[in-house]
C-alpha positions in Angstrom: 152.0 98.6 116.7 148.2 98.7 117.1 146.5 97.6 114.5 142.8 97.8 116.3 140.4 99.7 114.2 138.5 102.3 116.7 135.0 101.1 117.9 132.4 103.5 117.4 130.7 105.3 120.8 127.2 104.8 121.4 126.4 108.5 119.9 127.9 107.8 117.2 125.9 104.8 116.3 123.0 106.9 117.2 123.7 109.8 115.0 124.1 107.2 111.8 121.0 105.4 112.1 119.2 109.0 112.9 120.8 110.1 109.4 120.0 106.9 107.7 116.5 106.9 108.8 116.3 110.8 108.0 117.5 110.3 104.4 115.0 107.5 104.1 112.4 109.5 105.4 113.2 112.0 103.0 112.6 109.4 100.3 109.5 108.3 101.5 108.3 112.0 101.3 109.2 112.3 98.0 107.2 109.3 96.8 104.1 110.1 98.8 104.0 114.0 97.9 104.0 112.7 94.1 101.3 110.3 95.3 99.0 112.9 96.9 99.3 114.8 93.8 98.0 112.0 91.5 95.4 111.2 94.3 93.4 114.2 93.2 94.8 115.0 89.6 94.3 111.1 88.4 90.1 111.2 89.5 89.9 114.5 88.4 91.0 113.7 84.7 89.1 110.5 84.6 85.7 111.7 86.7 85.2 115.7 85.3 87.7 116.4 82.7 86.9 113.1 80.4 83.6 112.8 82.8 84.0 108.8 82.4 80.5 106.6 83.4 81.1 104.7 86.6 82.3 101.1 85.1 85.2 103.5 83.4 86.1 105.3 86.7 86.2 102.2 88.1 88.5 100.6 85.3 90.4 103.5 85.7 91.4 103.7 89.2 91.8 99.8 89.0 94.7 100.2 86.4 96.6 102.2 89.0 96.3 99.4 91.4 96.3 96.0 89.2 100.4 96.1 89.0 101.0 95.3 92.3 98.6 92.0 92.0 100.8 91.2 89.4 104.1 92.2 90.5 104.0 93.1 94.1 105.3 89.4 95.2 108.3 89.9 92.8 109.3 93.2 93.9 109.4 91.7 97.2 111.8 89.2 96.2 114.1 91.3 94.8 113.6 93.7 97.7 114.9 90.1 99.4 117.8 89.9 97.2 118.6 92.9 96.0 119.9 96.4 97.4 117.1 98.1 98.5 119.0 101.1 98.3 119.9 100.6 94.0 116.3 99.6 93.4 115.0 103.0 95.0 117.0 104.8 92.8 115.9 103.1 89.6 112.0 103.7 90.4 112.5 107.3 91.2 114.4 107.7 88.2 111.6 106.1 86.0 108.7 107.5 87.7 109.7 111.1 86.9 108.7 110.2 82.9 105.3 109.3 83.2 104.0 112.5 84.2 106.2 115.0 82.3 104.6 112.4 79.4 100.9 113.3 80.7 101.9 116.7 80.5 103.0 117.1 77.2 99.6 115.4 76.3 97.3 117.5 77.9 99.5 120.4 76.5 98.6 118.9 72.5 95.0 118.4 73.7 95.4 114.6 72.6 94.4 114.0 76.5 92.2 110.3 76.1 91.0 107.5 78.1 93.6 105.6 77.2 96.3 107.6 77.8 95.4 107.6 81.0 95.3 103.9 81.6 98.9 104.1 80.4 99.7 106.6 82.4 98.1 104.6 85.2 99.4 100.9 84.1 103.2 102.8 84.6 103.0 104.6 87.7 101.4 101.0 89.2 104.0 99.3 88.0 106.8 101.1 89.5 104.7 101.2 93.1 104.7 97.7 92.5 108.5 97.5 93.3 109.0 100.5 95.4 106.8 99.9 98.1 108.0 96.3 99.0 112.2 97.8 98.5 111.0 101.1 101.1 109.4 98.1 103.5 112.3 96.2 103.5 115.0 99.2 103.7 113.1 100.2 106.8 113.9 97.1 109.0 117.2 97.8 108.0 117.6 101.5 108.5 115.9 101.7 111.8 117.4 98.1 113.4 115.8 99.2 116.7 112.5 100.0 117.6 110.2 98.6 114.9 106.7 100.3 116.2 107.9 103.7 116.5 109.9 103.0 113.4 107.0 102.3 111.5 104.8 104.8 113.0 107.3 107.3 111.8 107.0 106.0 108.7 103.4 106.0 108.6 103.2 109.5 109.5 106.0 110.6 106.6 103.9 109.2 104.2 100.3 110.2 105.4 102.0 114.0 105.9 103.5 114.1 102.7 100.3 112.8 101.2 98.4 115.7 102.5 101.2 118.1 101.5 100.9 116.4 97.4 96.9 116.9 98.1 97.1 120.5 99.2 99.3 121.6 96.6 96.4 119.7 94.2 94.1 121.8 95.3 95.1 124.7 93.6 95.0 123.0 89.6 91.9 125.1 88.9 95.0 127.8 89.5 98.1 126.6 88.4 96.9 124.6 85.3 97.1 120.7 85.2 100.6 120.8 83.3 102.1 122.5 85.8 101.3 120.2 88.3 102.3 117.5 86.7 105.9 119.1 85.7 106.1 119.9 89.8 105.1 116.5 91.0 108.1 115.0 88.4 110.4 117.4 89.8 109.4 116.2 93.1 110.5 113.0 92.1 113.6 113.4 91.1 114.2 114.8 94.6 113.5 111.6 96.0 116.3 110.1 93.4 119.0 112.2 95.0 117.8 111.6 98.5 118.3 107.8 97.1 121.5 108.2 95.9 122.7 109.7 99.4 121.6 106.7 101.2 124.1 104.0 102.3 123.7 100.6 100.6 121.4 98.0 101.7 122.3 94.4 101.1 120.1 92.0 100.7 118.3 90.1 104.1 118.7 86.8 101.7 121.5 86.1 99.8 121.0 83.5 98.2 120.7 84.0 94.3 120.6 80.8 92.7 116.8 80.1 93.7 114.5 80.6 90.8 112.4 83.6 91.6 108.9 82.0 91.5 110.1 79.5 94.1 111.0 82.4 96.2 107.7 84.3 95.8 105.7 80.5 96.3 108.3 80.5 100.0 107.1 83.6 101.1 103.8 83.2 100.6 104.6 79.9 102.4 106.2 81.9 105.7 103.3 84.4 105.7 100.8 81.4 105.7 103.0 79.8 108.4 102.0 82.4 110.7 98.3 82.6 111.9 98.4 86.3 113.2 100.9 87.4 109.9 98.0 85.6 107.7 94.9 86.7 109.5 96.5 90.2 108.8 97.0 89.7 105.4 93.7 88.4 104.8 91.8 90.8 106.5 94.2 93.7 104.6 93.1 91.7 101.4 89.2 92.2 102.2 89.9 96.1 103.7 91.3 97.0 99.6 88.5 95.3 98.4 85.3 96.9 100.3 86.7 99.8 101.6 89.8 101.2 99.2 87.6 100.6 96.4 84.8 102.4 97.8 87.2 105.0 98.4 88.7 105.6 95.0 85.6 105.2 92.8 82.5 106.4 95.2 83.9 109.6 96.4 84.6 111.1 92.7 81.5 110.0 92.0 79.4 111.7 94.7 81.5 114.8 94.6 80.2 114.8 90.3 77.1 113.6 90.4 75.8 114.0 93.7 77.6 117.6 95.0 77.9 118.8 91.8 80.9 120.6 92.4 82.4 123.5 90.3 86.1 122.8 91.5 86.7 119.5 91.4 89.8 119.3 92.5 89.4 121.5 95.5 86.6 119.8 96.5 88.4 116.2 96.3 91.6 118.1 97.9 89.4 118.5 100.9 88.0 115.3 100.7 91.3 113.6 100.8 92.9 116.1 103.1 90.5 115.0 106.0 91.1 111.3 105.1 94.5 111.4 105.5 94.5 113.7 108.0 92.9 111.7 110.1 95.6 109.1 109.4 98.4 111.7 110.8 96.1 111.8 113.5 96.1 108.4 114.6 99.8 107.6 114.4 100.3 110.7 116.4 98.3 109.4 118.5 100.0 105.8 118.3 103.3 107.9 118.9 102.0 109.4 122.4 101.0 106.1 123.2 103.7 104.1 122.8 103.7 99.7 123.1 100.1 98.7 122.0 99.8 95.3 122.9 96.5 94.0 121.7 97.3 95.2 118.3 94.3 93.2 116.5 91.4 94.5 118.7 93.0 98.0 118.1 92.8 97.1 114.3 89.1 95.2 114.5 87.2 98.3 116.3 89.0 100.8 113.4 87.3 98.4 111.0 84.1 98.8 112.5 83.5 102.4 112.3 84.7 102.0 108.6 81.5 99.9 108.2 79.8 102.2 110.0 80.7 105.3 107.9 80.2 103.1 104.3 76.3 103.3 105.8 76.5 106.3 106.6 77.3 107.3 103.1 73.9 105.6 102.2 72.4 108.8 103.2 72.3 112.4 101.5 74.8 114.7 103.7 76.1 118.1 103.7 79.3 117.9 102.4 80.5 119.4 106.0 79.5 116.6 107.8 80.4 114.4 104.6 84.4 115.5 105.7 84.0 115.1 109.2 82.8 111.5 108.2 85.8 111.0 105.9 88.0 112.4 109.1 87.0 109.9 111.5 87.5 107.0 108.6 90.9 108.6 108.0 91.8 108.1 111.8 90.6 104.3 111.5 92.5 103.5 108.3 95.7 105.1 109.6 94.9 102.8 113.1 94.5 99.9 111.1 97.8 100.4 108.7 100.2 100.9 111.3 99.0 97.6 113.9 98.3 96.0 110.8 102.2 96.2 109.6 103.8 96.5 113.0 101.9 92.9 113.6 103.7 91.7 110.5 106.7 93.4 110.7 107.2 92.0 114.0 105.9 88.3 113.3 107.9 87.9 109.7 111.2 86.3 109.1 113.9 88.4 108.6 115.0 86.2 105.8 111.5 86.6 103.8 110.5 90.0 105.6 110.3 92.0 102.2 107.8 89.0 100.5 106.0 88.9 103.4 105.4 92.5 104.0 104.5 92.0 99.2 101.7 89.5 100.8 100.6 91.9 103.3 100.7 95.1 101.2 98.4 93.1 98.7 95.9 93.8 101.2 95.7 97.3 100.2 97.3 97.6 96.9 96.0 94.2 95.7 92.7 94.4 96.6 91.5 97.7 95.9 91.6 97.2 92.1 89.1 94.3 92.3 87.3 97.2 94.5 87.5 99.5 92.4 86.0 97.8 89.6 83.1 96.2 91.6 82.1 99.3 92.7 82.6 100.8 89.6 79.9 98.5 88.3 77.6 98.3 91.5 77.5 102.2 91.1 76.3 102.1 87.5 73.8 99.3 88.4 72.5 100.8 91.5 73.0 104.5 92.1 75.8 105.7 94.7 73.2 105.8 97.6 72.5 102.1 97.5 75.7 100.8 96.4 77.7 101.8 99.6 75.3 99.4 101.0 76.9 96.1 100.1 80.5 96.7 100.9 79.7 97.6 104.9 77.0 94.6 104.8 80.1 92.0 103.4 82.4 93.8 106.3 80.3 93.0 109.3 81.0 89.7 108.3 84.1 89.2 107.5 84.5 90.7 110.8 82.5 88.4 112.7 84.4 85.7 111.0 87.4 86.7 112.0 86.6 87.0 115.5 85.4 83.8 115.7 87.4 81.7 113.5 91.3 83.5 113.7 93.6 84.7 116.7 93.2 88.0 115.6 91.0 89.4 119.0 93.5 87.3 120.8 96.8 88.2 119.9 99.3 89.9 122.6 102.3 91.2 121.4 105.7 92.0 123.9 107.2 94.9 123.7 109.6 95.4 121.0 
């Protein structure tokens, strides 16, 4: 009698991670679509329909982002201890209601300001957790071949961005309800894509560990870890100059500045060449293959942010405006995806989902501080002038860096 249970072949092994990290994928498309969508719907509400001052656009876009300062850590945890797979489901379920809510709203014409902040306070909430579970679930799903995992990834997100933008662009067309219906249908795609992937156990099973010590340990491992540390830190200054600038400035210009008469074309386009540019570089990043000097890769993308932030200083045809926002689209999308392969690479498996919370602070966690200091630098000094004082604190920061962290040093194997 032969009780053995039959080994599975090498192609079969293959064709279950390909499905896992398809089904993932899909999820990730899902999210990000939605994402675009409110990228250029959000700003457009706020900046033209409600045509907010500068401090308001600035509080405005900074409610979309202060959730993940408060609960970014946490979701990590329970990314850390939790199915990544049943907390996926549960924040795609949730996140179809806000919108079908804003919908209605602008439907009744009782569209406010502070709607808005509600609608933003939810959506950055449920980010909050969903980011840190997709971060973790990846590691999981992919098991082999982190970089091109993550690049991937990266490119999913960036494309599925652009699609959510493109399909934006056409509000002056379709009407703002109906785009807000389409990106909650889109959505609940993502919760069925969810509900098809295989369970994810938690990387930590421990469960008797109160959940602030767990969030102060990962913090701990991050800290730990010069290059994992140096990353965050630098991510943590990258939201704050340059994501900020991002979500407040270019509204702003594109209103006050451009004047445009389709708002949400225009800021289609604008975002469109951003991320892009993004796709761009992790195609790129594909093509190429190991990168081993990961943190000069990341520290020259920087610079030509700094570069373009001066740049911005200056009255330009809105042409050579989007080529400008194409080539900082290529240097973000560079800087992402070294950033977390560094990270992804360097963390414990044990703490990998806190860690990458820490890290994703960077971006997520900074840019509301951003967005509300440039909110108010705006108001105070006029767009032209204000650009000036984020790419002056960057050269520093940089220099810093160089000096003082391993950063310009750092050599990583091939995974």
């Amino acid at each position: 009698m032969n009780d053995a249970t039959p080994v599975p072949d090498a192609n079969e092994i293959a064709t279950a991670r390909q499905r896992r990290l398809n089904l993932y994928l899909g999820g990730q498309a899902s999210w990000f679509i939605s994402l675009g969508i409110q990228f250029v719907i959000f700003p457009f509400l706020v900046t033209e329909v409600l045509h907010e001052p500068p401090a308001r656009v600035g509080i405005a876009q900074m409610s979309l982002m202060i959730p993940s300062l408060l609960f970014m850590l946490l979701g990590g945890t329970l990314a850390d201890h939790g199915d990544a797979r049943r907390i996926l489901i549960r924040v795609h379920l949730l996140a179809t209601l806000p919108p079908l809510i804003l919908a209605v709203v602008f439907l009744t014409d009782n569209l406010s300001y502070g709607t808005l902040i509600i609608y933003a306070l939810a959506m950055g909430t449920l980010g909050a957790f969903a980011i840190p579970a997709r971060d973790s679930a990846l590691t999981r799903v992919a098991e082999t071949g982190i970089q091109q995992a993550v690049a991937m990834a990266m490119g999913v997100q960036m494309g599925s961005q652009l699609v959510g933008m493109l399909v934006a662009a056409f509000a002056y067309i379709t009407g703002t309800p109906a785009l807000l219906f389409f990106q909650a249908f889109v959505m609940s795609a993502g919760l069925w894509l969810s509900v098809r992937l295989a369970p994810l156990p938690p990387t930590n099973t421990a469960s008797d560990v109160n959940r602030f010590v767990q969030i102060a340990d990962g913090i701990k491992s991050a800290a730990a870890i010069p290059i994992v540390a140096t990353v965050i830190a630098l991510n943590f200054a990258v939201g704050l100059f340059y994501v900020g600038s991002f979500l407040v400035v270019l509204p702003l210009m594109l209103r006050d500045i451009y004047q445009s008469t389709e708002f949400t074309r225009d800021f289609a386009i604008i975002n469109i060449c951003f991320w892009g540019g993004t796709i761009l570089a992790n195609v790129a990043l594909l093509r190429v293959g190991h990168v081993p000097y990961r943190g000069r890769v990341m520290m020259a993308s920087l610079t030509s942010g700094l570069v373009i932030l001066t740049l911005f200083h200056f009255h330009l045809p809105f042409w050579l405006l989007c080529l400008l926002i194409l080539w900082w689209g290529m240097g973000a999308g560079t800087t992402m995806t070294m950033g977390r392969t560094i990270v992804q690479v360097a963390a414990s498996g044990n703490h990998l989902a806190r860690v990458l919370s820490a890290y994703q602070l960077g971006f997520s966690g900074g840019a509301p501080l951003g967005a509300l200091m440039m909110g108010l630098l705006v108001g105070w000094l006029g767009v032209f002038d204000a650009v000036l004082i984020p790419a002056t604190i960057m050269v520093g920061i940089l220099a810093l860096l160089y000096f003082l962290t391993p950063i310009w040093s750092y050599r990583a194997e091939a995974d």
